[in-house]
Structure formats: C-alpha cells, structure tokens
TORTI-561734 format. One record per residue: x, y, z of N, C-alpha, C in turn. Coordinates in steps of 0.001 Angstrom, whole numbers, padded with zeros to 6 digits, always signed. Example, Ala and Ser with C-alpha at 12.3 -4.5 7.8 and 13.67 -1.06 7.14 Angstrom:
+013190-005690+007800+012300-004500+007800+013200-003300+007800;+012850-002250+007080+013670-001060+007140+012900+000030+007870;
END
This chain:
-003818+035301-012967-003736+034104-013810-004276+032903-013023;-005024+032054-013565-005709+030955-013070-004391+030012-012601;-004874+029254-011913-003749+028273-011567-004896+026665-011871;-004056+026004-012839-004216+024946-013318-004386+023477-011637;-005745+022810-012075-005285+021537-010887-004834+020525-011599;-004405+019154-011230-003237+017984-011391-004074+017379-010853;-005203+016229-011422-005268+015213-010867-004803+013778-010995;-004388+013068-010175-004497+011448-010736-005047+010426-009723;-004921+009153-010009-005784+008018-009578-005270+007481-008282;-005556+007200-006994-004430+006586-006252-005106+005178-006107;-004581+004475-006178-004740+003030-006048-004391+002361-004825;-005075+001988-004067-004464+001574-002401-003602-000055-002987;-002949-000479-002104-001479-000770-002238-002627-002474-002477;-003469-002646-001847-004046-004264-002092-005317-003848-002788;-005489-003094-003952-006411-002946-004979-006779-003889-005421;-005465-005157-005790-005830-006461-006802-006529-007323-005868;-006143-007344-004678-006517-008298-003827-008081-007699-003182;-008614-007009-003588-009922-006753-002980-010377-007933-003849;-011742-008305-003156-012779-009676-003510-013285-009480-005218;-013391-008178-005254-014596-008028-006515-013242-007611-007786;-012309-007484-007328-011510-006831-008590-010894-008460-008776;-010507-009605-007694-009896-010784-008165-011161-011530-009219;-012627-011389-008720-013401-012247-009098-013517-011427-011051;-013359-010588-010993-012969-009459-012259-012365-009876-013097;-010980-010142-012956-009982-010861-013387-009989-012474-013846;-010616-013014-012539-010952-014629-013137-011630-014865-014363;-012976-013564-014704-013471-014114-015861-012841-014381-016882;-013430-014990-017910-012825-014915-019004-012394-013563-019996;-011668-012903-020446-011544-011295-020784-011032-010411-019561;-011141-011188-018166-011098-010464-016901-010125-009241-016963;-008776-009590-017319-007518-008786-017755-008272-007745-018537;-008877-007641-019580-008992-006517-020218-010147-006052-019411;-011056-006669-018973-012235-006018-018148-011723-005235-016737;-010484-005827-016558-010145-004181-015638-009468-003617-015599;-008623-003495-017301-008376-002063-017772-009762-001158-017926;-010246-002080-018679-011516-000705-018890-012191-000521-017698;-011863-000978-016504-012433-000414-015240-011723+000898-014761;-010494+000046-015022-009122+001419-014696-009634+002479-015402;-009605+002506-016853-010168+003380-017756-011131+004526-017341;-012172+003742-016902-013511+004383-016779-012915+005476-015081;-012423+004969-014227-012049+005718-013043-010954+006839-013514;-010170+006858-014585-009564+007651-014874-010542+009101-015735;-011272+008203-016696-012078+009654-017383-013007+009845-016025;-013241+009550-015117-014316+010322-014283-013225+011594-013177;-012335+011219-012954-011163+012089-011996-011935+013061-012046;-011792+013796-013119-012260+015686-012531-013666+015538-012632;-014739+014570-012424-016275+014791-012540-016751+013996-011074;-015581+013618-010245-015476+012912-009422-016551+012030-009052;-015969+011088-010074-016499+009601-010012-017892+009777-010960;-018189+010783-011629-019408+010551-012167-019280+010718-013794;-019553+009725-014822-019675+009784-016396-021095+009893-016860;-020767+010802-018001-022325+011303-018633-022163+010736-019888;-023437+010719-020302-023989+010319-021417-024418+011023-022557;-023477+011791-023421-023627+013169-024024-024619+012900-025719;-024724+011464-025938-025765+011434-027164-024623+011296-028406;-023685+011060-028118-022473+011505-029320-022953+009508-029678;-023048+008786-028887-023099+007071-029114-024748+006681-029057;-024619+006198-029597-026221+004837-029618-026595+005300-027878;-025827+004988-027594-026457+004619-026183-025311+004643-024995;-025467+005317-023604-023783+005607-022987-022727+004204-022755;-023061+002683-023401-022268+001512-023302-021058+002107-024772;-022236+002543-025491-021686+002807-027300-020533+003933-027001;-021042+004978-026457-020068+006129-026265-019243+006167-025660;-018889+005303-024217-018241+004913-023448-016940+004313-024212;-017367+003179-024902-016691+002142-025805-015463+003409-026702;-016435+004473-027479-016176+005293-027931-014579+006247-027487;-015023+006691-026112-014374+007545-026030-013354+006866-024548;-013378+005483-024559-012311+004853-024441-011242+003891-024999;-011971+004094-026108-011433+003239-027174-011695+001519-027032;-012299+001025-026560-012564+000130-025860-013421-001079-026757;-013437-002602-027128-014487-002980-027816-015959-002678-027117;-016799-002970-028146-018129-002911-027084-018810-003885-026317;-018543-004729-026823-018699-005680-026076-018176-005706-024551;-016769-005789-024506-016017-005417-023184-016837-004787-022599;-016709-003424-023230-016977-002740-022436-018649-003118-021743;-019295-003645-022204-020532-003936-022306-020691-004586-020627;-019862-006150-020752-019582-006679-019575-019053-006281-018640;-018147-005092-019152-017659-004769-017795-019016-003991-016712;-019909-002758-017406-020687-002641-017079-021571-003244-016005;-021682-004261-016807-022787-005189-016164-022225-006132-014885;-020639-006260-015347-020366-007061-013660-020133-005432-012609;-020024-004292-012798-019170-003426-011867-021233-003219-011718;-022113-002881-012210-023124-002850-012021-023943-003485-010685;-023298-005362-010955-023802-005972-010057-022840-006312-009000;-021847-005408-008910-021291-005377-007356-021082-004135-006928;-022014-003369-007417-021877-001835-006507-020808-000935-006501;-020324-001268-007444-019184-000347-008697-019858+000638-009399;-020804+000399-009812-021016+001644-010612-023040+001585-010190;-023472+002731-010062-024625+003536-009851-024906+003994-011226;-026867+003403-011764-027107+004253-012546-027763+005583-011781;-027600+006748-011844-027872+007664-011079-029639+008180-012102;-029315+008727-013448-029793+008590-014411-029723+007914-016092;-030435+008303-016756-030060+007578-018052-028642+008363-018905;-028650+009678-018181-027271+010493-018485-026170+010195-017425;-026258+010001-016501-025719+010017-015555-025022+009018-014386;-024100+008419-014618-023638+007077-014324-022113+007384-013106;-022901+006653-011875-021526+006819-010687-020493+005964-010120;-019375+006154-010056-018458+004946-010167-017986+004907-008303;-018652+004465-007743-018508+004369-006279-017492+004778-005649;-016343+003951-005749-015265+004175-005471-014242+005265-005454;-014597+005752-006652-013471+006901-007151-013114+007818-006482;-014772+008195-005658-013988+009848-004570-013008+009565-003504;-012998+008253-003144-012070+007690-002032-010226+007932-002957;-010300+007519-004254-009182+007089-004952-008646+008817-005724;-008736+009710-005409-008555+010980-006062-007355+011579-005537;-006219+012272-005793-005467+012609-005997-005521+014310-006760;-004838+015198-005946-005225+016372-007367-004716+017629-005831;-003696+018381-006887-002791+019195-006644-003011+020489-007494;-002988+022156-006899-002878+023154-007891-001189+023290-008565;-001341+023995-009411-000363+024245-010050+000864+024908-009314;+000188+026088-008505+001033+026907-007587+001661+025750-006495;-000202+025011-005813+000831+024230-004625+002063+023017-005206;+002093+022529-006556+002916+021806-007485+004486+022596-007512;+004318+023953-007486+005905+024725-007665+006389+024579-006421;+005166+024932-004969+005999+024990-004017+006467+023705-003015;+005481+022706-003976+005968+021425-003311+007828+020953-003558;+007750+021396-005255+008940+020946-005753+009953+021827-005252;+009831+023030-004995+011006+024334-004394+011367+024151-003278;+010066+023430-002671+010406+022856-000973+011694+021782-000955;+011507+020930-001652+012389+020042-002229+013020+019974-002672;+013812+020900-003686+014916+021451-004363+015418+022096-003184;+014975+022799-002289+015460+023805-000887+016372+022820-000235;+015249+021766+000592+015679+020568+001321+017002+020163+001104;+017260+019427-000096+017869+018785-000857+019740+019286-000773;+019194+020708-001058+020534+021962-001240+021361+021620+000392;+020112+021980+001096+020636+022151+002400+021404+021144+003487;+020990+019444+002637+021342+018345+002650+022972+018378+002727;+023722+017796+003599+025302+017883+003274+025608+016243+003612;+026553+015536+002940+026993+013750+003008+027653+014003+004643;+027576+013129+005318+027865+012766+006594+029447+012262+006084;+030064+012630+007719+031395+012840+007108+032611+011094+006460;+031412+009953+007093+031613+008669+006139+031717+008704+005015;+030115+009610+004073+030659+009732+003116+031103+010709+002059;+032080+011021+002869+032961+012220+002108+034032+011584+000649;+033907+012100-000300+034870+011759-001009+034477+010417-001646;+033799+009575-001151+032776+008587-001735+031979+008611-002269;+030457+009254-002240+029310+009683-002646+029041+010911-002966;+028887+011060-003773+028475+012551-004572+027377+012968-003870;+027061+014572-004088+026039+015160-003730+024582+014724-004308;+023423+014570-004076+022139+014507-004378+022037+015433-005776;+022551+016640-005712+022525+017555-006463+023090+016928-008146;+024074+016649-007580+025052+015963-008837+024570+014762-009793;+024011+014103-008693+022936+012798-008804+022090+013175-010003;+021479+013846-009130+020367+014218-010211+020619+014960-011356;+022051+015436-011821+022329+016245-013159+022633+015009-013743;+023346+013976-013228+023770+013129-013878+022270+012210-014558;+021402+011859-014192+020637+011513-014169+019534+011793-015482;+019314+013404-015136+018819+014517-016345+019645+014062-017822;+020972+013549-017135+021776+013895-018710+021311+012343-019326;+021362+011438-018263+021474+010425-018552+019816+009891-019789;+018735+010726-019101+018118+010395-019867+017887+011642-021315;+018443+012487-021401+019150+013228-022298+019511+011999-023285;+020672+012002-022856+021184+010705-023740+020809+009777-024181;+019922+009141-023485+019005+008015-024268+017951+008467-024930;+017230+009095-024870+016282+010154-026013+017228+010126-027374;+018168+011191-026962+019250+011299-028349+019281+009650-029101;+019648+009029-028299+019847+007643-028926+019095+006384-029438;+017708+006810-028802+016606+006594-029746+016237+007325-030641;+016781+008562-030906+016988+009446-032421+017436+008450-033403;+018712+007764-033000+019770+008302-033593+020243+006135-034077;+019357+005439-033623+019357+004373-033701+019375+003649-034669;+020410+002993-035367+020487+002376-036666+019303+001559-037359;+018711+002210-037992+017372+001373-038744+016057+002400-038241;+016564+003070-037400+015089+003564-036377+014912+004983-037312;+013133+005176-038181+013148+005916-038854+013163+007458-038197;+013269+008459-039041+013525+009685-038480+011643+010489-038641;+011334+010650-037449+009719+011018-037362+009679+012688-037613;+008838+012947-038660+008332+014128-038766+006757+014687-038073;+007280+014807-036528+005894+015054-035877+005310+016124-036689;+006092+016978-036818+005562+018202-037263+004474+018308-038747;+005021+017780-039485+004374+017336-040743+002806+016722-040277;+003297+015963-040192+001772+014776-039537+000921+015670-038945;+001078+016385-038055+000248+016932-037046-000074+018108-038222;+000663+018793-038973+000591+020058-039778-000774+019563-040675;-000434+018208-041251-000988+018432-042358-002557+017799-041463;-003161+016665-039994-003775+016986-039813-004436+018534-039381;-004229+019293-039311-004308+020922-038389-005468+021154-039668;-004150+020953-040981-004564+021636-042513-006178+021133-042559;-006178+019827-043065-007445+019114-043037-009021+019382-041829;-008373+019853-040837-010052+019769-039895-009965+021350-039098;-009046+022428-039818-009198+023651-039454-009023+023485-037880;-008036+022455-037228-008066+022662-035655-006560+022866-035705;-006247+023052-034105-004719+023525-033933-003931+022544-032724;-004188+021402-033171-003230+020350-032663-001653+020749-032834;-000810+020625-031502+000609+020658-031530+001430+019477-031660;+002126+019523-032931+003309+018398-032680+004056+018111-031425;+004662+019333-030580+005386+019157-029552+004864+017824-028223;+003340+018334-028228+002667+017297-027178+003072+015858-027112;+003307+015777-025798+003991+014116-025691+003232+012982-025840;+001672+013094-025765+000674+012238-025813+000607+012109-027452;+000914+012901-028354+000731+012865-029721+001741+012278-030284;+003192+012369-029798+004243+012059-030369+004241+010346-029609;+004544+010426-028762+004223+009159-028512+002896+007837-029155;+001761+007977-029550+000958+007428-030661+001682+007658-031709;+002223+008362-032429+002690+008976-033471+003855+007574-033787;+004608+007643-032921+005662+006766-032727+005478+005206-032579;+004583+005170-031832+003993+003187-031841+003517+002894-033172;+002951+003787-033722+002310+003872-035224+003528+002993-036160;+004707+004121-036401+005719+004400-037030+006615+003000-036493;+006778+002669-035423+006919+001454-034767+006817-000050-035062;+005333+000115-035512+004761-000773-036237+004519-001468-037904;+005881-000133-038303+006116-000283-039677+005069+000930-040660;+004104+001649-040092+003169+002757-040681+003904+003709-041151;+003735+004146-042067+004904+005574-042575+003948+006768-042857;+004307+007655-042894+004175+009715-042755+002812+009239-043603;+003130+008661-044990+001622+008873-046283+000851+007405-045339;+000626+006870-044713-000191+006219-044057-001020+007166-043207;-000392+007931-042363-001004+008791-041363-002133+009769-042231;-001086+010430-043595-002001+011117-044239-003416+010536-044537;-002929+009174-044969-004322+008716-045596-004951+008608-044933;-005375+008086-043268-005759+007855-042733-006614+009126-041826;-005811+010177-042209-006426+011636-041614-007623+012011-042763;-006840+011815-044565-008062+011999-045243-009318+011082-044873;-009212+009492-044596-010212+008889-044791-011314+009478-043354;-010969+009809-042383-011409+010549-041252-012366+011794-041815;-011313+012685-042267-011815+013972-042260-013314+013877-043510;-012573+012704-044231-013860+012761-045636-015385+012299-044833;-015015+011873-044157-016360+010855-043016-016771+011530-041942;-016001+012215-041180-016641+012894-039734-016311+014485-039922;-015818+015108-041249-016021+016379-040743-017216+016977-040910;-018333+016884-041588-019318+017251-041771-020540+017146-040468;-020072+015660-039908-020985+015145-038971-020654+016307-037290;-021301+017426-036931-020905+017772-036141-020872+016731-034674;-021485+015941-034447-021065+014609-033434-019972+014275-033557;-019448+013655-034582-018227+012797-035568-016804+013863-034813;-017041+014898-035194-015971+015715-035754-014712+015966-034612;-015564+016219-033085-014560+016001-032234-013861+015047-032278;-014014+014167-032855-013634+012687-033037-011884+012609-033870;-012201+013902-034730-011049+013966-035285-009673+014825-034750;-008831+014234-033953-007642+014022-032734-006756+013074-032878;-005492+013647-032771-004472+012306-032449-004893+010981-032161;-005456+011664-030642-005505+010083-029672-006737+009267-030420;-007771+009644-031179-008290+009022-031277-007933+008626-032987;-007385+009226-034134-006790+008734-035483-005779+008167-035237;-004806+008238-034347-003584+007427-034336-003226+006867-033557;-004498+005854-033019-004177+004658-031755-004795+003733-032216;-005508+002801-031387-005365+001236-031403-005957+000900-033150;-006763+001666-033761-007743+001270-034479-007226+002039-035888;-005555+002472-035639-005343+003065-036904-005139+002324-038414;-004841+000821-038408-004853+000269-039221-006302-000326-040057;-006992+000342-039254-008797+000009-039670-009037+001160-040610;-008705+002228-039885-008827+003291-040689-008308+003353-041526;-007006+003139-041738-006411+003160-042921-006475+002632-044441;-007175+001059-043993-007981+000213-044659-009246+000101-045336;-009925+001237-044711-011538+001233-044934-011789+001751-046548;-012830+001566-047031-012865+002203-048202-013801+003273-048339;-012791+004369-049019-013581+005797-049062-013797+006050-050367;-015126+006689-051004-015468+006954-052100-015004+008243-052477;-014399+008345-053819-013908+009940-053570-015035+010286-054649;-014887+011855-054774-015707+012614-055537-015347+014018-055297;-015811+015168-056461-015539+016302-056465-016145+017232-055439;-016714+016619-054378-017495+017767-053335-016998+017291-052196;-017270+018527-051158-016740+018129-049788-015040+017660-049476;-014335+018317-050333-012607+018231-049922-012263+017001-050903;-013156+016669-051538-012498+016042-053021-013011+014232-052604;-014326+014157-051742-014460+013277-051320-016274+013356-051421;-016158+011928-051155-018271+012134-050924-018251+010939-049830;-018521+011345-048444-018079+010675-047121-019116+009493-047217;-018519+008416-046747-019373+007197-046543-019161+006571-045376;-020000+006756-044892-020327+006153-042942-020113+004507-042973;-019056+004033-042126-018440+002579-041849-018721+002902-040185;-018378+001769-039950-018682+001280-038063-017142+001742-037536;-017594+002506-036345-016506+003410-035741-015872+002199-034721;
END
C-alpha cells in the first residue's frame, strides 16, 4: 500500500518583517495582496514552488484568479509586484516559479506521521508527575481525554444551539453527486465547513440546490468548465453570485439551455 505525503507551508518566525512582504502590505489592497501571495505558495507545495498554466483561463493571471478564487485584478497586481522583486520567475509562458517556496516546505509520509505520533503517545505514557506534583496535577494522559471530550462537547453544542439551523450535509452534497455524475463526500471537513459559512450567512438547503442547478446548466457540457463543478469552488466566496445569475431554462440538456456569464 502506498503511503500518502503531508505537506504544509513553514513560514520563518519574521516573514512579515522581511523588506518586500512590509512594502506588500503598505500598498493600497496590500492585506489582500498577500493573501493571494500566501495563496499562490500554498497551491505550488507539491510542484515545489512551481504553477502551470493549463489553458482552463484566458491567460495563467485569469486561471490563477480562477483556481484561487481570487479577484483578477488582485491577483493581477500581485503578480506584477512579486514579479518585480524576484518572487516569482517567468520560467515559461506555462510555467511560472515562486522563489521562495523550496526554502518554506514542510512534508511528512504517512507511515513517518504514525510513528512520529506513537513515539509520542510512548513518551508521554512513560512520563510520571514528580513527586511535588502528586495528588495535584493529573496525568498528561488524563489531560488530554479531558480535552478530546472537551471539544466533543462543544461540537455537540454547536449542534444543538438555540436558533442554530440543523445542516443536512448529506442532502446537499447528494443531490450535488446526482447533478454532475461525480462522487463528492458529505463527511469531508473542507465541504462541511463552506457548507456551514453558507448556512451561516442565512443561505438555506434550496439555495445550495439552485445554485448547483445554475452551475451544472452552464459548465457541465463545457469540458474546461466542468472540473469547476466542486464544493470549494460552488459553495465559497462567490456563492451568492451564483445564486443570483440568470439561467435560461429549456427542454434540453437537464431541463436547461446553458448561458455563459463571467466566472
């Protein structure tokens, strides 16, 4: 069986305070211009440090924008300042390098992930309170059940919260699955969580629907489009656009006749 790798981003401890990330920030938009910096170093992790240009957008600023969700504009500038301080390399017209990133990488196998944590569960066991604090301080062990429960309990209680509606991941995700013949899981925490800021925001179950039809009537045909149709990308920043847009219906193509609006 393959063993899965774990990567993430490490950020050295005076990141903000380097010269080119403060002068970043000063601009005007600066704040959002280095999320989408953050952004862009995160989708490169497993291509280490390098983003391609797959033709799915106008052009890799368009696709970028795209498949970070990002305006284009932003994203546009950000480009162009990480450009002119040696942040980012055009390598080719596909092929774009983010300098920094191989220094900032992080990334663990799955196996060495069990035996890091068993090492540590071992440790931990073998740990005994010094005889100060006997009868005072609980075990590490205990700690941490208490802990488990504790956030047990608050889960439950954001269930269970007076006014707070009761979410049918399952539905939502079912009835997208139904619509684009793919096999998205309710359980996933990245889904339920969008799912929930949605619902958050006052959006209810037949919002989501509609918003999956107005999708599926528009990008399932388009094989570019179609990956497009996903949680993260129907039920995040731009779901109230979608929801809004106007779709022409008609008797062909899933009871619809798709009409192309600005993504």
């Amino acid at each position: 069986m393959s063993s899965k790798t774990y990567f993430w981003l490490k950020l050295k401890d005076d990141f903000f305070d380097e010269i080119e990330i403060k002068r970043l920030r000063r601009m005007a938009g600066g704040d959002t211009y280095t999320i989408i910096y953050l952004k862009m170093l995160l989708l490169s992790l497993k291509e280490e440090g390098n983003l391609f240009f797959d033709g799915i957008g106008d052009d890799f600023i368009d696709e970028l924008s795209l498949d970070i969700d990002e305006d284009l504009d932003d994203v546009k500038m950000t480009i162009a300042y990480l450009k002119s301080k040696g942040l980012l390399e055009v390598v080719t017209n596909e092929k774009y390098h983010l300098n920094a990133l191989p220094e900032m990488v992080g990334k663990e196998t799955d196996s060495a992930r069990r035996m890091r944590r068993k090492r540590l569960r071992d440790n931990k066991a073998i740990e005994k309170p010094s005889q100060c604090d006997k009868g005072v301080r609980k075990s590490d062990t205990e700690i941490e059940k208490e802990l488990e429960l504790e956030k047990e309990l608050e889960l439950e209680k954001d269930k269970n919260v007076v006014g707070q509606p009761d979410i049918d991941y399952k539905e939502i995700v079912s009835y997208l699955n139904k619509k684009t013949n793919k096999n998205f899981r309710s359980t996933t925490k990245k889904t339920q969580t969008l799912i929930k800021a949605r619902i958050n925001e006052g959006f209810t179950e037949d919002d989501f629907k509609k918003v999956i039809d107005n999708k599926v009537s528009e990008w399932k045909s388009d094989k570019e489009m179609n990956k497009y149709l996903r949680p993260e990308t129907l039920f995040g920043t731009k779901f109230e656009g979608y929801l809004n847009q106007q779709v022409k219906q008609n008797i062909v193509d899933m009871g619809y006749d798709p009409e192309r609006d600005s993504f």
